[in-house]
N, C-alpha and C positions, 0 to 999 in steps of 0.2 A: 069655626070649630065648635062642635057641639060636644058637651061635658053631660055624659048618661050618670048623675048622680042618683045611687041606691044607699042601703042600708049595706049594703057587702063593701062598695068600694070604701065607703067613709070608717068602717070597721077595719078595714085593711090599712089604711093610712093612719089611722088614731092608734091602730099595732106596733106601725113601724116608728109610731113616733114617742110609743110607751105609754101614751095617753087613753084611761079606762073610760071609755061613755058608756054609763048605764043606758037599757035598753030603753026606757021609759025617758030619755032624754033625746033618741034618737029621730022623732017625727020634727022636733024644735029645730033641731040640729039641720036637717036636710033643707028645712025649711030656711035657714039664715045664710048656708050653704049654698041653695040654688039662688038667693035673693042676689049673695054675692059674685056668681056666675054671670047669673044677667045683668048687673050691675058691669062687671066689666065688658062683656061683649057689646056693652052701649058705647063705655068710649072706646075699645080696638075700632068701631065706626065710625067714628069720627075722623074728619080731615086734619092730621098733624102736617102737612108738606110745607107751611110757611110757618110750625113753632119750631124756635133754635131749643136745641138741647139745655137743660141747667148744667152750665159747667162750675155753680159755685155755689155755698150754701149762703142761704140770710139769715142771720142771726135771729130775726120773728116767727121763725119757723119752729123753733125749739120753744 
């Protein structure tokens, strides 16, 4: 799945979510945005078919 991230859509979503980005924060922003994008489309690639689900939390995690 490819995510067309602009200046319009991240304006739309930071609307719905009540949150103000000044425009002079918004190259930063697209920037940490797509970073995060690509960062997940690396592990959806990855092979999960032999990791079990976490059905319980570890206390070392907090």
């Amino acid at each position: 799945m490819e995510l067309d991230l602009d200046a319009a859509l991240v304006t739309s979503i930071a609307r719905l979510a009540a949150v103000d980005v000044p425009a002079g924060d918004m190259p930063a922003l697209l920037d940490v945005l797509r970073n995060q994008v690509e960062m997940a489309a690396t592990l959806r690639a990855l092979p999960y078919d032999d990791v079990p689900p976490i059905t319980s939390m570890d206390p070392r995690w907090v």
